[in-house]
N, C-alpha and C positions, 0 to 999 in steps of 0.2 A: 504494500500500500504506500503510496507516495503519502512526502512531508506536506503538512500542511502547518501553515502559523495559527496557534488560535488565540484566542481570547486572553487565555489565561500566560502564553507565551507572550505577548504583546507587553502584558504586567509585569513579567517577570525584567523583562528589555528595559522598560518602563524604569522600575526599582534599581537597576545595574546602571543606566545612566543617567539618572537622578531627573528625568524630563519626563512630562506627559507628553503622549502621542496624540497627535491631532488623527484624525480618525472618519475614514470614511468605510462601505461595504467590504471592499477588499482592499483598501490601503491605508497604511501608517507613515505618518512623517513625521518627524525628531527631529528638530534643531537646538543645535549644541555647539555650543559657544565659552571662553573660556577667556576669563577677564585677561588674567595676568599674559598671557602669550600671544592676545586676541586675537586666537584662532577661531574659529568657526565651520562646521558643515553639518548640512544635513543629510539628515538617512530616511532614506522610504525604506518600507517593506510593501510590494505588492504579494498577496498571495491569489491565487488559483486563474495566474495569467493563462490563458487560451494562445495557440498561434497554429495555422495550417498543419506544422510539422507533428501537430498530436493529435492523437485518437479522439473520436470523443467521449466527455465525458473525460478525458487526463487534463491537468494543468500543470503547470509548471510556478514556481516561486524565483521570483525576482528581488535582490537588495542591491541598493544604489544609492550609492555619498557623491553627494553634490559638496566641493571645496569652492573659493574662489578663483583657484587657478587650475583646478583637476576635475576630473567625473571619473567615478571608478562602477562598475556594475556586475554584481555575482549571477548568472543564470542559473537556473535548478541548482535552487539550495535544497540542500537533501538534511540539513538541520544546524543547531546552532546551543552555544556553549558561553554562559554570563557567568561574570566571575565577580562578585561587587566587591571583593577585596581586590581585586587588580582596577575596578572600573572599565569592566571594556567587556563585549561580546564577541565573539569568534562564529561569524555566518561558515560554514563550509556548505564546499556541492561536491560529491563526489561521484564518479563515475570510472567505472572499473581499475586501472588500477593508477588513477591518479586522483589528486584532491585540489583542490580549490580553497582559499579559506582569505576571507575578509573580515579586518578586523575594527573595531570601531570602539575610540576612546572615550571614558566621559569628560574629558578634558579637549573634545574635539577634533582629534587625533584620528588617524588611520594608517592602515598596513595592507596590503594585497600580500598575496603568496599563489601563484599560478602555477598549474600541471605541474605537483608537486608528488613522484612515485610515493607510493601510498607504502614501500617498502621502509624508504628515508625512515618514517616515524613510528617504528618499535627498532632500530637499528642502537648501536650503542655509538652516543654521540660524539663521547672523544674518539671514535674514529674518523668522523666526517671530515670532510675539507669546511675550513672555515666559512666559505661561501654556500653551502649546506645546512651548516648550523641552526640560525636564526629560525627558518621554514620548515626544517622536520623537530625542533622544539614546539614551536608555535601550533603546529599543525597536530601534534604526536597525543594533542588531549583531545582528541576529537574519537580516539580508539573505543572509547567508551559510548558514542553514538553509532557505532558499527561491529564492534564484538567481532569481525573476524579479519582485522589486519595482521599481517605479519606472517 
């Protein structure tokens, strides 16, 4: 059964970065802002986007940060991982054996991590090359939305 965002998902995003979601049928927007760096962006969540390439009755989930100088966009997010001691949620999409994972601060902050082998993240890390590092940490807590990496 494909991911869907709900209600009670929305709240918990909500709670993690410290903003209410403006709120329509299937979309959430989060604008976050951050005195001291005066950073800023916003985050949608569309859930149960429709497009040609799906069956019917399938959707797909879309998250998307608008910065002032960037647009970053996750297609089929396949779920996602708030952390309010770090402030920040980790959208992932994953699809077979690579992962996706967009990360969003509550300090207004982001990180992308693209086709990222889904191997990198149960690997043992001081082995990586440094430029590995960053993306199969980041990525490597998301094992627990999938139970059978590695």
């Amino acid at each position: 059964m494909p991911f869907t965002f709900t209600d009670a998902d929305i709240e918990r995003i909500e709670k993690v970065l410290g903003v209410k979601a403006k709120k329509d049928s299937s979309m959430a927007r989060f604008e976050l802002s951050d005195e001291e760096t005066g950073r800023r962006v916003t985050l949608e969540i569309h859930s149960k986007v429709t497009s040609p390439g799906l069956s019917e009755g399938d959707h797909t989930n879309l998250v998307s940060v608008y910065a002032p100088a960037s647009f970053l966009q996750l297609q089929g997010c396949t779920g996602f991982i708030g952390s309010e001691d770090l402030g920040e949620v980790l959208f992932v999409a994953r699809s077979g054996d690579t992962a996706n994972g967009l990360v969003v601060e509550r300090q207004a902050g982001c990180s992308l991590y693209a086709n990222v082998d889904t191997k990198l993240l149960s690997t043992d890390f001081t082995q990586l090359p440094p430029e590995l590092i960053m993306s199969s940490v980041a990525l490597s807590v998301t094992e627990e939305l999938f139970g059978d990496l590695g």
